[in-house]
N, C-alpha and C positions, 0 to 999 in steps of 0.2 A: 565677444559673442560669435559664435558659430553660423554658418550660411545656415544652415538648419533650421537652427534657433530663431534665425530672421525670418525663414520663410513660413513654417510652421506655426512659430506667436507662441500662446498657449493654451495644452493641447490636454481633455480633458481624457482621460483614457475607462469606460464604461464597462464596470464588469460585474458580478454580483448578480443583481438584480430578484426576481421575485418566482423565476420559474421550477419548475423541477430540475433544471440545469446547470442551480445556482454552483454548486460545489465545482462543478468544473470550469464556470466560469470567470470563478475565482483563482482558478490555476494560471487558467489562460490569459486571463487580466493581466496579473499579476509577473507573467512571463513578458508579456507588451509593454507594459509597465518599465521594467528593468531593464528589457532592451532598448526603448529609445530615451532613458534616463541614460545609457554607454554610448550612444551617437550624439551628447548633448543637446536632446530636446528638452524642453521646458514643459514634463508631460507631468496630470498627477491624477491619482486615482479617484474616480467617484463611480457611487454605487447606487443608482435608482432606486435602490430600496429602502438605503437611512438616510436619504438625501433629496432636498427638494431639486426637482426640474429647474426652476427660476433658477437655480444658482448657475445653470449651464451657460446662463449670458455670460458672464465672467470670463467665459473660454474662446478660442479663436474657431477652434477646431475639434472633432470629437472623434477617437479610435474605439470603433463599436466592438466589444468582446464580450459583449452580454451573449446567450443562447439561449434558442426555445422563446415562449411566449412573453411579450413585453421589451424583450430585446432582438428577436430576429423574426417578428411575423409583420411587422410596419408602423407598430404603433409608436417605439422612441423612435425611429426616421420620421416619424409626422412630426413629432413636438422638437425635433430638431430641424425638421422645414419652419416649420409658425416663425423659430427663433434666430433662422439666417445662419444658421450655424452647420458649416460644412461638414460631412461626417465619411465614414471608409462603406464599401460598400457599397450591394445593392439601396434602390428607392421605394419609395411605399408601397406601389403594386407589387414590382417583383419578390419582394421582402415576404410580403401576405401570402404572396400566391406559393412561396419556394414553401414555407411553411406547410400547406394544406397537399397534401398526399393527393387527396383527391382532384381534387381542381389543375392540378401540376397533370396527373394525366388525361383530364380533360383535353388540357390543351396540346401534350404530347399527340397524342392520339391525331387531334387535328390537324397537328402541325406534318405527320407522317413517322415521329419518333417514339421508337419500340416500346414496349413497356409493358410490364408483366400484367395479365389479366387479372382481372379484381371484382369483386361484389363490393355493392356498397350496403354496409348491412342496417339493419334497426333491428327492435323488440320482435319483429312481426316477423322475420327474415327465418327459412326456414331451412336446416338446415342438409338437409336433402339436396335441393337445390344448387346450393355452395356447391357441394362437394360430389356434384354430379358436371355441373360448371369449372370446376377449378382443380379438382381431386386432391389426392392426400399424399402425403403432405402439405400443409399450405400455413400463410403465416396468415393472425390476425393482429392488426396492428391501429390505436389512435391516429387519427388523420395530420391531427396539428401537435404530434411531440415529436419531439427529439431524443439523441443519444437511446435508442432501441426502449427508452422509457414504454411499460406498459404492449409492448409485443408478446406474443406467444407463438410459438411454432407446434402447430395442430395435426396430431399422427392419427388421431382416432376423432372420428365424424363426433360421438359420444362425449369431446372433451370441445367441441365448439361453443356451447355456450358459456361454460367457463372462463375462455377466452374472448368472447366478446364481452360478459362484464367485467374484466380486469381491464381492456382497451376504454370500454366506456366511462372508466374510473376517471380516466384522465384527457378525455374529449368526447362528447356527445355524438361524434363523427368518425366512424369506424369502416374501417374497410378488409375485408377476408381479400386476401391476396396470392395468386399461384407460385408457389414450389418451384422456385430456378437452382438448379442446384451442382453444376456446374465450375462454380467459381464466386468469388467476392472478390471488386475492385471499383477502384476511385481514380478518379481524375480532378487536379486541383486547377483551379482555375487563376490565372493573373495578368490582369488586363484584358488583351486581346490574345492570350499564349494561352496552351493547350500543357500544362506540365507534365513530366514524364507518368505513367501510370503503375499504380502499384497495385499489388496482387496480395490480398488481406488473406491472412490463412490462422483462422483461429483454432484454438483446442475444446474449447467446445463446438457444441454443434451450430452454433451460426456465432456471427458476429454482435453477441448483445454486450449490456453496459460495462459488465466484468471484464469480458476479452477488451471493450475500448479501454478500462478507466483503470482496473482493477490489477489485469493480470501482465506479469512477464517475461510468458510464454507465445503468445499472438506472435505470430511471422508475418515480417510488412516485406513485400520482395519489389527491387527494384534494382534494375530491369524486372519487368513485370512477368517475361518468362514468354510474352506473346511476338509473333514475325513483326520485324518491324511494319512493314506491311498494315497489319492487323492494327497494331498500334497507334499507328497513324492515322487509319479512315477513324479510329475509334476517337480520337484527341478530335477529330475534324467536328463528329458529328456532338463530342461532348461541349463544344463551344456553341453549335447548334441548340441544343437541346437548353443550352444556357442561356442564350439569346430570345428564344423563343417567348421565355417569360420573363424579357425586359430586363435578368441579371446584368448587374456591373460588377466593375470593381477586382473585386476578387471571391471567389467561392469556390464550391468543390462541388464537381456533380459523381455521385455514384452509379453503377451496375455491375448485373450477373452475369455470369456465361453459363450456357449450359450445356449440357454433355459433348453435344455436336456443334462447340463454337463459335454458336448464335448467340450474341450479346443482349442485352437488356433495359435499358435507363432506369433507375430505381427513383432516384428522386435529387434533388436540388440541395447543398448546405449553403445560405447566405453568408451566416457570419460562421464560418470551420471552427473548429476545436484551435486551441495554440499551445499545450500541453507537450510536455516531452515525449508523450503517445499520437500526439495530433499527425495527421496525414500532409495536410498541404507543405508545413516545416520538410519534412520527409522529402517529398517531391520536389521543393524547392532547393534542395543541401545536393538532390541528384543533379539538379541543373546547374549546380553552381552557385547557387543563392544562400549564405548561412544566414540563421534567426533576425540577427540585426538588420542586416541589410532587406531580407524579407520583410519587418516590419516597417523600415523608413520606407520601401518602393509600396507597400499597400499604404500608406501615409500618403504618402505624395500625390496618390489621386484626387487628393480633396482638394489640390490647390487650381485654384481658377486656371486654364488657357491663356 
C-alpha cells in the first residue's frame, strides 16, 4: 500500500450532482477520478444525485467536483460537517457566499475590492434607470449560477427585460451588471499561492457556456500578456479578494480589464471546472504542477495538521 493510500483512506470523489452544471461536472469528476486512481488512491465515484448522503460515512474523505447549486453554494459542505467527513475546498460560509454574485460584492465593496458596478434588479426595476446607471452594453446575469448559465449581454435598453426573464429562470436573484470590456482573465487559486494568470480570449462575444465547454477555438494565454509588475499586484489582491469571503482551499477568482488597465474582480469559483478546458489545470501545468499532482496537492488539504 502506497503513502497515499495510507494517508488519504477512502476517498469519495463527488461529481454529478442535481445542478444546471451537472454535465460538466461529470467531466471534471470523472478527470479527478482517474487521476488519483494513477497516484494510487483508493478514490471512487459518487454522485449526490442517484445516491444517498448516509452512504458518505463509509468514506474517509471527500474531493468535491460537483458545480453550481448543491455542490458549490454550502449545502454538501454542511452535510459533510454533520458527518465529520473532511472535504477539498472552501467552508459553508465561503462556499454560499462565493455562489451569490450579489452578496460577493457586497462584501468586496466593503472590504475596498473593485468590482464592476451593478443593479440589483426585480419585476418593478425599471429600465431607464439601469441603463442610465450602468449604460450599454451591460450584462444581465442569475446571481447564484454558474458556467455563464442564463447570462445575456444587453446592446439595446429595449432587450433588458428579455434578459432579466431568461436570468430569473434560473435564480430569483438577478443583477444588471456594467460592460468591462477590456479584457477576460482568471487567477487560480492553491493554498496560499496566487497561480500564474491567464488571459481568456474567446470568439464570441464574451466568454459564455460554448466558448467554456463547447468550443475549440477560445485562446487561454499564459503568460498572460500583462508586466510582470501588473501581474503581481494583481495575484496579491486575487488572494485578497479570496480571503475576504473566508475561501480556502483551492479556487479560482476571475476579473476584467478595461480599455485603460484598470482591473476588476468579477467573482469567486469554489469548486473550478477540472475539464481539459478548465482554467486552474492550465495555470497550474504553467507553474509546473501537471493534473495528477494538482489533484493529490488539492487532496492533501483535507488532511488534519
Amino acid at each position: 500500500m502506497s503513502a497515499t493510500q495510507q494517508d488519504f483512506g477512502k476517498v469519495a470523489v463527488l461529481f454529478g450532482g442535481r445542478s444546471g452544471e451537472r454535465e460538466v461536472s461529470i467531466k471534471s469528476g470523472s478527470a479527478v477520478l482517474a487521476a488519483l486512481l494513477r497516484q494510487g488512491v483508493d478514490a471512487h465515484a459518487f454522485d449526490p444525485a442517484t445516491q444517498e448522503l448516509s452512504e458518505l460515512k463509509a468514506y474517509d474523505r471527500a474531493f468535491i467536483a460537483l458545480h453550481g447549486r448543491y455542490g458549490e453554494d454550502g449545502t454538501i459542505q454542511g452535510a459533510l460537517e454533520l458527518m465529520d467527513i473532511p472535504y477539498t475546498g472552501s467552508g459553508v460560509m465561503a462556499s454560499a457566499l462565493g455562489m451569490d454574485k450579489w452578496r460577493t460584492k457586497l462584501l468586496w465593496t466593503a472590504a475596498g475590492v473593485v468590482t464592476p458596478d451593478y443593479v440589483l434588479m426585480d419585476d418593478a426595476t425599471a429600465t431607464d434607470k439601469v441603463v442610465a446607471k450602468l449604460g450599454l452594453p451591460l450584462f444581465v446575469k442569475p446571481a447564484n449560477e454558474g458556467s455563464s448559465i442564463g447570462v445575456s449581454k444587453v446592446k439595446q435598453a429595449g432587450d433588458l427585460a428579455e434578459a432579466y426573464t431568461l436570468a430569473k429562470a434560473s435564480d430569483p436573484l438577478v443583477i444588471a451588471e456594467q460592460f468591462v470590456g477590456g479584457g477576460e482573465y482568471t487567477v487560480g487559486i492553491l493554498g496560499d499561492t496566487a497561480l500564474p494568470v491567464i488571459h481568456i480570449v474567446p470568439k464570441n462575444e464574451y466568454y459564455d457556456y460554448e466558448a467554456k465547454y463547447l468550443r475549440d477555438d477560445t485562446e487561454y494565454r499564459c503568460p498572460s500578456g500583462l508586466s510582470t509588475t501588473q501581474e503581481q499586484q494583481i495575484q496579491a489582491e486575487a488572494l485578497q479578494a479570496f480571503r475576504v469571503l473566508g475561501c480556502s482551499g483551492w479556487g479560482r477568482v476571475d476579473f476584467l480589464m478595461d480599455d485603460a488597465g484598470k482591473h476588476y474582480f468579477l467573482e469567486v469559483n469554489t469548486s473550478p471546472g477540472m475539464t481539459d478546458h478548465s482554467l486552474v489545470p492550465m495555470a497550474a501545468k504553467a507553474a509546473g504542477l501537471d493534473f495528477d499532482a494538482l489533484v493529490v496537492r488539492i487532496l492533501q488539504q483535507t488532511l488534519k495538521a
